[in-house]
Backbone and ligand atoms as CSV (ligand in chain L), in Angstrom:
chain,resi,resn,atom,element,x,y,z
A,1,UNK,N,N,44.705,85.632,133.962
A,1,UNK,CA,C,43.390,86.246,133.721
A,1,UNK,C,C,42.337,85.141,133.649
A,2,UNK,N,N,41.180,85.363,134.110
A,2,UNK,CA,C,40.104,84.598,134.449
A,2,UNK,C,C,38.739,84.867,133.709
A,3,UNK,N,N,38.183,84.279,133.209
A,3,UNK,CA,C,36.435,84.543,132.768
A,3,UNK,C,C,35.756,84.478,134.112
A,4,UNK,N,N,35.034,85.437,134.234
A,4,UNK,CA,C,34.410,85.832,135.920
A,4,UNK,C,C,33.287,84.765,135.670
A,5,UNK,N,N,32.939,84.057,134.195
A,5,UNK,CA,C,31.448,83.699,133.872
A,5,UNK,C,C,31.500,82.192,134.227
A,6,UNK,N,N,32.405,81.683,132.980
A,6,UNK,CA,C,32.878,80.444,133.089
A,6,UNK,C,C,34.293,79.690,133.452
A,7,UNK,N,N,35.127,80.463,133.764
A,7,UNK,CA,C,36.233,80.281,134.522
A,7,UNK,C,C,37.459,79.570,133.919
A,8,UNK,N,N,37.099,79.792,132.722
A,8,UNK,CA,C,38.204,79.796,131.546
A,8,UNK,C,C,39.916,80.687,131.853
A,9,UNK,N,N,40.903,79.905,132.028
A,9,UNK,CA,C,41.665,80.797,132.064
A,9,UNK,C,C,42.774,81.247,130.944
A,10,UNK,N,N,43.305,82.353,130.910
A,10,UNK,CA,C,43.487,82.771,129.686
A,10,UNK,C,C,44.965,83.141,130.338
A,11,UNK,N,N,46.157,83.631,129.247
A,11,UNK,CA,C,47.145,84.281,129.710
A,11,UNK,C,C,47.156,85.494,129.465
A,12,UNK,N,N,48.354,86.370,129.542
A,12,UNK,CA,C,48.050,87.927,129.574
A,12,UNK,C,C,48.130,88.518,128.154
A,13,UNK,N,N,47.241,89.614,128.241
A,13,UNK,CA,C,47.062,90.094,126.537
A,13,UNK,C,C,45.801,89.618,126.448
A,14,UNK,N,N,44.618,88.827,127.413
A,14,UNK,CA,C,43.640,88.439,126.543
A,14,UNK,C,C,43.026,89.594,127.535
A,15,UNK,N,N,41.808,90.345,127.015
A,15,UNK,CA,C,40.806,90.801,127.844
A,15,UNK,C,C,39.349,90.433,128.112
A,16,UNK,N,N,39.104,89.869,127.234
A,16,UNK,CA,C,37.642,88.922,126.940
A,16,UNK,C,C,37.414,87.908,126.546
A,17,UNK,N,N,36.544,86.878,127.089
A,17,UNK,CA,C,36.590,85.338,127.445
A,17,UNK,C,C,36.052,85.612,125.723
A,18,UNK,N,N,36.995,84.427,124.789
A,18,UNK,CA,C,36.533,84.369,124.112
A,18,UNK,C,C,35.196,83.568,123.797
A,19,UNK,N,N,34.556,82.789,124.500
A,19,UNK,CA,C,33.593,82.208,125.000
A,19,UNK,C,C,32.131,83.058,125.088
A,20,UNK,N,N,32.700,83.413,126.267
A,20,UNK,CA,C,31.465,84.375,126.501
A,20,UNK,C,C,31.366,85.596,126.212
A,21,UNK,N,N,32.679,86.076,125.829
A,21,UNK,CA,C,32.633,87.863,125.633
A,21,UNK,C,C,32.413,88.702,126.738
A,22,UNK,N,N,32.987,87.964,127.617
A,22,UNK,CA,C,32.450,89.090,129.146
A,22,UNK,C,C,34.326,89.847,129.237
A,23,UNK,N,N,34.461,90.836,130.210
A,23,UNK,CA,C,35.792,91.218,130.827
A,23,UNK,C,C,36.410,90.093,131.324
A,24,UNK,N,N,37.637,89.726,131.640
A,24,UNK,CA,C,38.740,88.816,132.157
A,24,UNK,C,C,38.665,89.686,133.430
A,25,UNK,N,N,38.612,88.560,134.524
A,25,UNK,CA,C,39.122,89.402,136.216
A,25,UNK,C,C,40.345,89.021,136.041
A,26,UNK,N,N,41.372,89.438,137.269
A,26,UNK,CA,C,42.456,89.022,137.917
A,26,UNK,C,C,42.091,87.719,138.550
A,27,UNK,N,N,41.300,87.532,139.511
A,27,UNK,CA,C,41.216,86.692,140.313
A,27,UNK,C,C,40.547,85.771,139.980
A,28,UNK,N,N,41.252,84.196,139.827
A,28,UNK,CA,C,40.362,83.567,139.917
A,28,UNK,C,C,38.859,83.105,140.706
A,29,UNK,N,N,37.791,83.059,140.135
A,29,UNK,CA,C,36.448,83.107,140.085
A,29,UNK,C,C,36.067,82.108,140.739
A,30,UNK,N,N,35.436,82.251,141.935
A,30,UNK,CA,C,34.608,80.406,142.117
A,30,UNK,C,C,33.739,80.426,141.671
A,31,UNK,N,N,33.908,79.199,140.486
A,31,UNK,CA,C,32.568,78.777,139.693
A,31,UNK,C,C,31.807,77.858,140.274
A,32,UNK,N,N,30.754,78.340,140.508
A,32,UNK,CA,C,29.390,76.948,141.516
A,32,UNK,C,C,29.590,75.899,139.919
A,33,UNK,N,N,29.102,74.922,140.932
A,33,UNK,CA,C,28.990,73.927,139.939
A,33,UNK,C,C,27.338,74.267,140.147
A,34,UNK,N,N,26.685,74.703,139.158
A,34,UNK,CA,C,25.057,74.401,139.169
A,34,UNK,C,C,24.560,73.267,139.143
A,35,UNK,N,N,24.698,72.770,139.986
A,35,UNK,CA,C,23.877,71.439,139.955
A,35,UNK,C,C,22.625,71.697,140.486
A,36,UNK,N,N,21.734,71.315,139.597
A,36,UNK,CA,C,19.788,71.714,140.659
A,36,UNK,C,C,19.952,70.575,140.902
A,37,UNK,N,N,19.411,71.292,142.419
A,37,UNK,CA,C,19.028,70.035,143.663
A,37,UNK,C,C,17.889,69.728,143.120
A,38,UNK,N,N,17.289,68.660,142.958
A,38,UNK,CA,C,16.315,67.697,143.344
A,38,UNK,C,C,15.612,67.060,144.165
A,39,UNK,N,N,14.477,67.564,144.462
A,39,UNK,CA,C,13.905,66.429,145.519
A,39,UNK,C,C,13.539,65.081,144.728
A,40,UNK,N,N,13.603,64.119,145.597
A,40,UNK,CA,C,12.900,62.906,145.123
A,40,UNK,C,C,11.843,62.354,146.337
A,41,UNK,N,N,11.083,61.707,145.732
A,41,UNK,CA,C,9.821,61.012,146.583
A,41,UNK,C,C,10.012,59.917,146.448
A,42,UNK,N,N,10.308,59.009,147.795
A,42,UNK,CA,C,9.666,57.486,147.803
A,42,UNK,C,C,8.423,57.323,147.374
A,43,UNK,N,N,8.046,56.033,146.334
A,43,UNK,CA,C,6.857,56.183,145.670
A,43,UNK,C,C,6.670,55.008,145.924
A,44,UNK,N,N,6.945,53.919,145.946
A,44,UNK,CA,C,6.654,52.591,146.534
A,44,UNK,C,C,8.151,51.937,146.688
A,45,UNK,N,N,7.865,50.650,147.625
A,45,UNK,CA,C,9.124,49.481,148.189
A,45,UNK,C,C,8.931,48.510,147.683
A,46,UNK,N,N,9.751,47.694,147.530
A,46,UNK,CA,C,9.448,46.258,146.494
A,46,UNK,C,C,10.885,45.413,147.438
A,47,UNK,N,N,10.255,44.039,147.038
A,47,UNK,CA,C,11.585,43.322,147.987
A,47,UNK,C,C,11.591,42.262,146.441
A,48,UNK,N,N,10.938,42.661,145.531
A,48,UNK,CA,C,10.535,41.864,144.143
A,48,UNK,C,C,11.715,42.601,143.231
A,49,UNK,N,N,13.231,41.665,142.537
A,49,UNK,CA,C,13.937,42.382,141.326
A,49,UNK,C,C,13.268,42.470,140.580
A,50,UNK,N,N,12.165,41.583,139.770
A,50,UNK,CA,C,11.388,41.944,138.966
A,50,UNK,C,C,10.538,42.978,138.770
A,51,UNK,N,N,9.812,43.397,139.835
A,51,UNK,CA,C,9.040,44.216,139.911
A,51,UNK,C,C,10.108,45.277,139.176
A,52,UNK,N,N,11.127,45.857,140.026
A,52,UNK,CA,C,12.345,46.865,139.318
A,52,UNK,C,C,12.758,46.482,138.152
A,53,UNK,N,N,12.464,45.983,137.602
A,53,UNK,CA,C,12.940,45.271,136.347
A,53,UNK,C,C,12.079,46.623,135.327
A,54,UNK,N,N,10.633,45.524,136.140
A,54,UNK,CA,C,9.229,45.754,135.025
A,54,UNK,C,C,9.533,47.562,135.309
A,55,UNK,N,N,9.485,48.092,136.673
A,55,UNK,CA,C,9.177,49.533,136.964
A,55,UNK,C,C,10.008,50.616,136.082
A,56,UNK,N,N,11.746,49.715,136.007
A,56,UNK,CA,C,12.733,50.841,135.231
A,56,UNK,C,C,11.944,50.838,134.095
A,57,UNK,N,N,11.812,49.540,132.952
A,57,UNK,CA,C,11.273,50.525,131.466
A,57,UNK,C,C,9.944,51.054,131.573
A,58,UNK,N,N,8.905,50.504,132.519
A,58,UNK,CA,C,7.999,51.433,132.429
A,58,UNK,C,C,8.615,53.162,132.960
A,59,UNK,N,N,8.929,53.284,133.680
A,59,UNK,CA,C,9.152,54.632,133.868
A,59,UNK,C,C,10.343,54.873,132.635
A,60,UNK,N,N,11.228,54.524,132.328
A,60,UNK,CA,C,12.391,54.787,131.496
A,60,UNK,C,C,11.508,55.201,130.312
A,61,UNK,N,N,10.683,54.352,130.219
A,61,UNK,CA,C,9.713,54.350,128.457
A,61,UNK,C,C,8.742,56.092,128.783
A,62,UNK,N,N,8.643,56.238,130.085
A,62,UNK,CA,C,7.577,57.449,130.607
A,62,UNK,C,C,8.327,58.641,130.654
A,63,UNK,N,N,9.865,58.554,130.371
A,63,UNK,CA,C,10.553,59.451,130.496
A,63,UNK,C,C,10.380,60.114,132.392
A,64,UNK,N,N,10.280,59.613,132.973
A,64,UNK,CA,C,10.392,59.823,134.356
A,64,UNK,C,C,11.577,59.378,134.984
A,65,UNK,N,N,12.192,60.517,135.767
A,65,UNK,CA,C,13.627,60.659,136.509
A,65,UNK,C,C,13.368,60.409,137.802
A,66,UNK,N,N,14.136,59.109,138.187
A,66,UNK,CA,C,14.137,58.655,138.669
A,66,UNK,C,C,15.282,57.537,139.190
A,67,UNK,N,N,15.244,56.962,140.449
A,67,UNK,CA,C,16.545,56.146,140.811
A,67,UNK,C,C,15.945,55.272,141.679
A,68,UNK,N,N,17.025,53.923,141.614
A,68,UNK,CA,C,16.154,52.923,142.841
A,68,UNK,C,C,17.141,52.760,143.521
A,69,UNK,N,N,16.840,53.263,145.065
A,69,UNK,CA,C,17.070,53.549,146.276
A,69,UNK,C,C,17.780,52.020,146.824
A,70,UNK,N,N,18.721,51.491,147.750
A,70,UNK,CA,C,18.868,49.750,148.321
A,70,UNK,C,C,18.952,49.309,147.459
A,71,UNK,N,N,19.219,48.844,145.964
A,71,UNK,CA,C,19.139,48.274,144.960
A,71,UNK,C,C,20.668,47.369,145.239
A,72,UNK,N,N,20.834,46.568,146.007
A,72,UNK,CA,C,22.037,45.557,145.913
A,72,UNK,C,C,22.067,44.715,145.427
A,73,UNK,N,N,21.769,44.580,144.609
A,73,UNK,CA,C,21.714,42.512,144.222
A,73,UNK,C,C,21.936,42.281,142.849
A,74,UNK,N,N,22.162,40.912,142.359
A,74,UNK,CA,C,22.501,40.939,140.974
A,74,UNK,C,C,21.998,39.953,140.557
A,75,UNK,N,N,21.541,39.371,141.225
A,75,UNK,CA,C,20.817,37.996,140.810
A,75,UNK,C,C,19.231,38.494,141.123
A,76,UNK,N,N,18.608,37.197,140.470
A,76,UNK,CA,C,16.927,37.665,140.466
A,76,UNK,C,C,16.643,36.824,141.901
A,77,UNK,N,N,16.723,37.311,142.655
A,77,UNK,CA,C,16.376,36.937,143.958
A,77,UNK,C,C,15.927,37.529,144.918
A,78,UNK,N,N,15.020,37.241,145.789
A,78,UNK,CA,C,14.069,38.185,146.976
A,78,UNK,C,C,15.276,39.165,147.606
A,79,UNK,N,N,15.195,40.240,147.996
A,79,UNK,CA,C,15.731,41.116,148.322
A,79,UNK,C,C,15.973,40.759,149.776
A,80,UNK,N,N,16.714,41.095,150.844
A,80,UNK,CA,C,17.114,41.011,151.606
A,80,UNK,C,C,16.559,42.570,152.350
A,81,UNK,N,N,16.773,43.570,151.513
A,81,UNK,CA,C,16.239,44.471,152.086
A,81,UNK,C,C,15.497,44.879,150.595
A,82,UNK,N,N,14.135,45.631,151.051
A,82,UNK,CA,C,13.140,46.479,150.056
A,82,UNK,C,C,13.976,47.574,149.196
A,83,UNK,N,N,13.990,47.535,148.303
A,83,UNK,CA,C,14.340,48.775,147.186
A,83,UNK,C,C,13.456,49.446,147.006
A,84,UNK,N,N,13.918,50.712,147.062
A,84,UNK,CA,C,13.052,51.979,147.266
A,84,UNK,C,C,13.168,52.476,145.856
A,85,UNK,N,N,12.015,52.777,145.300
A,85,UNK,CA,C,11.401,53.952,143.800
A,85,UNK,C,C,11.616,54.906,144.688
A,86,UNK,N,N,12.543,55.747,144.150
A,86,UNK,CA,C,12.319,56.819,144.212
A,86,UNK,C,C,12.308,58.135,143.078
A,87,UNK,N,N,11.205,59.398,143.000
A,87,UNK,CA,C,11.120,59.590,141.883
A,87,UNK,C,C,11.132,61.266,142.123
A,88,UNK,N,N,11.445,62.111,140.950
A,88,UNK,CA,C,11.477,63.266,141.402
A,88,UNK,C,C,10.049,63.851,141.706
A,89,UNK,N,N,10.110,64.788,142.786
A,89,UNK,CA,C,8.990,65.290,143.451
A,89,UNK,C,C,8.122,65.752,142.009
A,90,UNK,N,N,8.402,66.480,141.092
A,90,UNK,CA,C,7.335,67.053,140.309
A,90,UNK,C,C,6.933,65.916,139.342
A,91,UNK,N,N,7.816,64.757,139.604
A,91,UNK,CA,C,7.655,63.562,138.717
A,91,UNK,C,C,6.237,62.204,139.240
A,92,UNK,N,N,6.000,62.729,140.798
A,92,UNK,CA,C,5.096,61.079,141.059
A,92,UNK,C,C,3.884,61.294,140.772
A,93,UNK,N,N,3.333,61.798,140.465
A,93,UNK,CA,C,2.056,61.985,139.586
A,93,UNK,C,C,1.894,61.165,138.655
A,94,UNK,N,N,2.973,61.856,137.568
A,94,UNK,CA,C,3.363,61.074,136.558
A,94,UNK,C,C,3.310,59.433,136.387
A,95,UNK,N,N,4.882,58.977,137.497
A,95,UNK,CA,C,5.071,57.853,137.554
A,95,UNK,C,C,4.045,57.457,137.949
A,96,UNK,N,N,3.198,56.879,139.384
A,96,UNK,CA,C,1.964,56.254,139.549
A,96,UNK,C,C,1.013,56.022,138.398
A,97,UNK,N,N,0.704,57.006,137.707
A,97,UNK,CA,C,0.125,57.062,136.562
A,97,UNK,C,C,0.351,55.653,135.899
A,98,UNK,N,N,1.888,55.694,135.702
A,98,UNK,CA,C,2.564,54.407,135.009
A,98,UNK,C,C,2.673,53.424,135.811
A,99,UNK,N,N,2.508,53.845,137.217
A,99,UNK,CA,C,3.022,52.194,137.542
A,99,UNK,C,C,1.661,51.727,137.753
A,100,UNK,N,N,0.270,52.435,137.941
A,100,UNK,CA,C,-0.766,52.364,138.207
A,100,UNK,C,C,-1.159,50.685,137.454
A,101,UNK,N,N,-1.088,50.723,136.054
A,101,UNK,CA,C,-1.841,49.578,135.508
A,101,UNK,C,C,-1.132,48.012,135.782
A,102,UNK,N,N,0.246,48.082,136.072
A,102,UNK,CA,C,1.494,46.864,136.155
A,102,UNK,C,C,0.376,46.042,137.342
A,103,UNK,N,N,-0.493,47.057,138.812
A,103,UNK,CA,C,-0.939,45.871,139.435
A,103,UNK,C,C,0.376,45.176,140.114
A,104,UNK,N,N,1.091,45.964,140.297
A,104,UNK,CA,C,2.321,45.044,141.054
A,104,UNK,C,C,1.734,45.276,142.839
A,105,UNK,N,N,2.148,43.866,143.332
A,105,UNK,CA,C,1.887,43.748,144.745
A,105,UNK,C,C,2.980,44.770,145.458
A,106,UNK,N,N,2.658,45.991,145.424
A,106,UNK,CA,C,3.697,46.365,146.507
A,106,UNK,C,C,2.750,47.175,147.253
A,107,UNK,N,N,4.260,47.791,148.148
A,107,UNK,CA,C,3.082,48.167,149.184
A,107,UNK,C,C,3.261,50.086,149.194
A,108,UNK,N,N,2.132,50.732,149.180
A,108,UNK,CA,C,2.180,52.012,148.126
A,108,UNK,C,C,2.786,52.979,149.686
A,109,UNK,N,N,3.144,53.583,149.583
A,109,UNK,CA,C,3.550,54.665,150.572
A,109,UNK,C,C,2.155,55.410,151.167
A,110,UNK,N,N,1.646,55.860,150.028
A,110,UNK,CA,C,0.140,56.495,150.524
A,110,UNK,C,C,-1.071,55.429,150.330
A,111,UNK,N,N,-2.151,55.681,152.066
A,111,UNK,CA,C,-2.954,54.529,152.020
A,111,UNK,C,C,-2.623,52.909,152.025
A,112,UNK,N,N,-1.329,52.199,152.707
A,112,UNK,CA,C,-1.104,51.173,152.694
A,112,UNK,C,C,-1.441,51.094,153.840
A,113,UNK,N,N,-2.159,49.529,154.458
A,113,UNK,CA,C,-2.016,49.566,155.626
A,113,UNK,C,C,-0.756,48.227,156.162
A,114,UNK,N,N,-0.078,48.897,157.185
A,114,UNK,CA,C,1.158,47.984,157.400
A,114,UNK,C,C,1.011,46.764,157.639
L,1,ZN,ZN,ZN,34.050,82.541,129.663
């Protein structure tokens, strides 16, 4: 026996997830994993670890979700390739906001010229 809700399985004699209190099916249930998709926005490139340094606690401190994109390296050294901010779509408002005052030389996605 199965929880149709959360997919708890039970043996026989039970009729209701003790959990949720719903009916037990026969069949086991495919439970989606709910994961919400996310968009994220490239928000600026940096070939600077520091800059990612400075950007994680400013955004970390802003509570803004977020991940840096190419991030290979472990040493403080020029990047080989640009690491990408990337930030959730309802989030770059926000972030810019924060990264607005740092004045870091990068080069902004919107209005840069190449
Ligand atoms: Zn359940």
């Amino acid at each position: 026996m199965y929880c149709p809700k959360c997919g708890a399985e039970y043996r026989q004699g039970f009729t209701k997830c003790a959990d949720c209190g719903v009916d037990l099916v026969w069949e086991k249930p495919q439970i989606e994993d709910r994961v919400e998709y996310v968009e994220y926005t490239e928000v600026l490139r940096t070939f600077n670890p520091g800059d990612i340094a400075i950007l994680r606690s400013v955004l970390d401190g802003g509570g803004v979700t977020y991940y840096i994109k190419g991030e290979g390296f472990g040493n403080i050294r020029p990047l080989a390739e640009p690491a990408s901010l990337m930030v959730r779509k309802d989030q770059v408002e926000r972030a810019l906001e924060l990264i607005k005052p740092l004045k870091l030389r990068y080069r902004g996605i919107s209005g840069g010229s190449g």
